[in-house]
C-alpha positions, 0 to 999 in steps of 0.5 A, spaced: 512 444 483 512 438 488 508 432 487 506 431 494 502 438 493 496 437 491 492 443 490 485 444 494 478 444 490 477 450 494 484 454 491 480 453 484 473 456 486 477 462 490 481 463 483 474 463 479 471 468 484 477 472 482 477 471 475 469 473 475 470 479 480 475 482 476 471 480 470 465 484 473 469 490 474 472 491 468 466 490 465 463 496 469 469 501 469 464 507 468 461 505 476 466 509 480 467 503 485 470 499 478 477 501 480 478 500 486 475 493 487 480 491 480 486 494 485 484 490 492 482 484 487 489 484 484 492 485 491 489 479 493 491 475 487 497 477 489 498 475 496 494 469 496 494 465 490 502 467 487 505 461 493 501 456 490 505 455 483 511 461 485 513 458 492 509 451 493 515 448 497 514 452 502 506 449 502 507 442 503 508 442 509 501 443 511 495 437 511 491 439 505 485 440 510 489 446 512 489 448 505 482 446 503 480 451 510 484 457 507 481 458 501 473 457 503 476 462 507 478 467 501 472 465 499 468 468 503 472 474 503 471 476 496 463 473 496 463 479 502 467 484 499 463 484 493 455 484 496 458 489 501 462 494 496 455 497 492 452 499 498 458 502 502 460 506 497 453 508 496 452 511 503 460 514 503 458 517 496 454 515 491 455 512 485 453 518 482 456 523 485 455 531 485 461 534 483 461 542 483 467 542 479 467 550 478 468 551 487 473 545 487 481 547 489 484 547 482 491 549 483 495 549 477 501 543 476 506 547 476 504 551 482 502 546 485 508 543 484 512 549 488 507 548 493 511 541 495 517 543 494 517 548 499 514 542 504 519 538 501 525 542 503 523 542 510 522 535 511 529 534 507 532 539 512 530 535 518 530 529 515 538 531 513 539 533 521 538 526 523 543 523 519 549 528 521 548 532 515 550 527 510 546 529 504 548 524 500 547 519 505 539 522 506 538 521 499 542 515 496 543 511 503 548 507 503 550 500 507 542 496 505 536 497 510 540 497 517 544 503 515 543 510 517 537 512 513 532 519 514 526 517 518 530 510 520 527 509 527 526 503 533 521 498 531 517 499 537 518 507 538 521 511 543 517 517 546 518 522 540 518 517 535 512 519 532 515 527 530 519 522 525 514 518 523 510 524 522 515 527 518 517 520 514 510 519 512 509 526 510 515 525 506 513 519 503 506 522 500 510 529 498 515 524 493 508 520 491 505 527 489 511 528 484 511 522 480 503 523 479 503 531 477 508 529 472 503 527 467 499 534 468 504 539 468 504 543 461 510 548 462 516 546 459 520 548 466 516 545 471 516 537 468 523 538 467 524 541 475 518 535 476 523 530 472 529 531 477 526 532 483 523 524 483 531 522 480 533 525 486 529 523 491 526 516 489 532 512 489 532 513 497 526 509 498 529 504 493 536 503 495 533 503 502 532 496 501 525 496 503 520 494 497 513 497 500 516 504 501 519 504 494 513 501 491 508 507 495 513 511 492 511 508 484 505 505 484 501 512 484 505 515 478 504 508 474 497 509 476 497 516 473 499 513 467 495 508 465 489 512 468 490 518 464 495 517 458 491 517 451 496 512 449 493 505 446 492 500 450 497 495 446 502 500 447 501 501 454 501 494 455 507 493 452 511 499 457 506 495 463 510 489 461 517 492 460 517 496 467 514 489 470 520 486 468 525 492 470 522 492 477 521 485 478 529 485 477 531 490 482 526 487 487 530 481 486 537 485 487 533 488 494 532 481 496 539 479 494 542 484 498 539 489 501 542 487 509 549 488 506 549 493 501 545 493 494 550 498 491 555 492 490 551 490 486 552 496 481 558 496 483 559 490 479 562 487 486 555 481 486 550 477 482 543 477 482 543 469 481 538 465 477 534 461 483 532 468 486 525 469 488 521 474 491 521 473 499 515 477 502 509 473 498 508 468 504 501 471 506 497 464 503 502 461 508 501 465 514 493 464 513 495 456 513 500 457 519 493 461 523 488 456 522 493 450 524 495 454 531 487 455 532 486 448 530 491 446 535 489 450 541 495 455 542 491 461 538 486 465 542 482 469 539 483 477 540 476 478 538 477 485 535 481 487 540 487 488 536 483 492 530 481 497 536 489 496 538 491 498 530 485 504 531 488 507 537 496 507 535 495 514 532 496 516 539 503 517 540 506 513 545 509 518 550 503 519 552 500 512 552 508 509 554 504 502 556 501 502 548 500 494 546 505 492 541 500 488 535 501 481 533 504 480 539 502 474 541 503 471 533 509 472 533 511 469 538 507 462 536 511 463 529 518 464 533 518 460 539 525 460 541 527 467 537 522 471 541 518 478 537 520 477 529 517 485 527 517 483 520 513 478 520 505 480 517 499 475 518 497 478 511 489 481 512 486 476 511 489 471 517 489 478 521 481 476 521 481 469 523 486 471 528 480 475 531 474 473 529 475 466 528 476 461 521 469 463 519 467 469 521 474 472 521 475 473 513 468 478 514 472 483 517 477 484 513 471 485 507 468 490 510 474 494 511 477 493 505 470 495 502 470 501 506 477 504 503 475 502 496 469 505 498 473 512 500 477 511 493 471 511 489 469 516 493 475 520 491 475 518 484 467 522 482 471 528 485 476 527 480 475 535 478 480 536 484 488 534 482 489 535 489 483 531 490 485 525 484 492 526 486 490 523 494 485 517 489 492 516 486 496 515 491 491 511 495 491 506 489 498 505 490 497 504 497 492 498 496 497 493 495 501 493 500 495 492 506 495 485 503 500 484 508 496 487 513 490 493 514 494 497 518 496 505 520 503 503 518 500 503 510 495 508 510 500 514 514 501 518 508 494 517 506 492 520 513 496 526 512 495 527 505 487 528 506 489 533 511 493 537 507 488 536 502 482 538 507 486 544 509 488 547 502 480 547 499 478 550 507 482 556 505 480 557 498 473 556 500 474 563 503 478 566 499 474 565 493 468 568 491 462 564 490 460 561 484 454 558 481 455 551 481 456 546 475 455 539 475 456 533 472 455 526 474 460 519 475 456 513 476 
């Protein structure tokens, strides 16, 4: 670590808020809200406190007061996210939810299974088109990120590009689905098909060579593991362990390679070298560089106005072709000479400042953060469904990657899925006969 980096007071108090937060949390575990906040508090640990020990030379270059500001800003985003939690996810569910376990949607894994595979194939057919028919270039994609890839589309969209990100999205919830009904199938045929069916198609999102697709992908099946395996604990920690180290290293490998081609590397025609680190976990830095742009007068505040431009982003751009394009203007202040960089995320906590200010800002990434973890705690007391414990699982998963910004562009697959979801249960509803209601509670 650098000597001329001194780490503020507020980084210490921010890292205890943390430490308490999760330590409440875990300690109330039987609360349906208790895993959701444990999985926003790790995204935040995440995004914001990794820098500081992991990348401190890409720190120093900002006055200590700056530092000192953005942690009191991490502050008060946890403080908010923890007051508010409770009572959202009261008036979205309750802390003891009413289940009615007997009228729920209750498809077997393995049919359930055949239901996705159906899906699957169509979107595979079409996803095969788009790259001239190419099935071994849609589902092992080769030449890194720029490469012809299935839902690979301009960063701003055309006019129809919102039918392939439809699709991609879809596509992406439906190859997270597989990872997480894995566990509950109990037919020998069915895991078996289940098993292959994710051999085939997760190595497109890693050998994409973007790592929060890969990781949307995983994340749930993990989840479900750990969730609802029986195993001991010590035991599920030393396999949490060894996949940690596993995933870090082909993280590693994305980042050495992934503009050119990762498969040189399990060609054996590159190395991942020793001094590698993970690009991407810069989100403590961009927070800085906002609050050093607001200090100096070249950032105007948006004032919401970009939460309602994200909102509105679901209509499709032929028809609103004047659709603004989102965190314009920061990207300019962060690449004067090289104009728009897409790539480039304020993180969600720098996204409030960005609208709300230094001290207001960080309130309005709390409240959103709260209602999602609020819909997953929600999701979790109608745990009867696997349809609809299969939805809670793949938004955990999701939750990690709106560290780098609340964003539709995350929560797509989520969108879809709840559609899916509400569409099923709406057609067993009438189906069905009515049956007297069971319940049990979930605090």
């Amino acid at each position: 670590m650098p000597t001329n980096l001194e780490i503020p007071f507020s980084y210490y108090l921010a890292a205890g808020l943390l430490l308490l937060f999760s330590v409440e949390a875990v300690s109330k575990m039987s609360w349906s809200w208790a895993i959701p906040a444990l999985m926003i508090y790790l995204t935040t640990g995440m995004w914001y406190f990794t820098e500081v020990i992991y990348t401190p030379e890409s720190l120093v270059k900002f006055n200590n007061s700056i530092l000192e500001q953005g942690y009191y800003q991490v502050c008060i985003f946890l403080i908010v996210f923890r007051c508010l939690l409770p009572s959202i996810t009261r008036s979205i569910g309750k802390y003891s939810s009413q289940v009615t376990a007997a009228n729920w949607f209750t498809l077997y894994p393995h049919r359930l299974l055949q239901i996705l595979m159906v899906f699957w194939i169509l979107l595979l057919i079409y996803g095969v088109s788009r790259v001239n028919w190419d099935i071994s270039q849609a589902l092992f994609p080769q030449g890194g990120r720029w490469a012809p890839q299935m839902w690979s589309r301009a960063g701003v969209g055309g006019q129809t590009d919102f039918i392939v990100s439809a699709a991609g999205y879809t596509y992406a919830l439906i190859c997270a689905m597989f990872g997480v009904i894995i566990f509950f199938q109990r037919q020998p045929q069915a895991k078996l098909i289940n098993f292959f069916l994710i051999i085939i198609t997760w190595p497109a999102f890693y050998l994409s060579g973007t790592r929060n697709a890969f990781l949307a992908v995983a994340m749930p099946a993990y989840m479900t593991y750990i969730l609802t395996s029986r195993q001991k604990w010590w035991l599920k920690a030393a396999i949490s362990v060894g996949l940690f180290m596993a995933v870090n290293y082909l993280m590693l490998i994305v980042i050495t390679l992934r503009n050119t081609d990762i498969n040189a590397y399990f060609q054996g025609n590159a190395t991942v070298s020793s001094d590698t680190k993970h690009l991407g976990l810069n989100m403590a830095e961009e927070l800085f560089y906002i609050n050093k742009f607001y200090e100096a007068g070249k950032l105007n505040l948006q004032y919401g106005s970009e939460y309602l431009a994200e909102a509105l982003n679901i209509i499709p751009r032929f028809l609103w072709p004047n659709k603004p394009l989102l965190g314009h203007e920061y990207n300019l202040l962060r690449n004067p000479g090289s104009g728009i960089q897409a790539t480039i995320a304020a993180g969600f906590i720098g996204r409030g400042i960005m609208n709300f200010g230094p001290w207001f800002g960080p309130v309005a990434p709390a409240i959103l953060m709260s209602v999602w973890a609020a819909f997953l705690a929600r999701l979790w007391n109608q745990r009867a469904s696997v349809l609809r414990l299969g939805l809670f699982l793949v938004g955990l998963g999701l939750t990690p990657n709106l560290g780098r910004d609340i964003t539709l562009l995350v929560l797509w697959p989520m969108i879809f899925g709840y559609v899916v979801v509400r569409y099923l249960e709406t057609i067993e509803s009438r189906r069905r006969p009515k049956i007297p209601n069971y319940y049990y509670s979930n605090r």
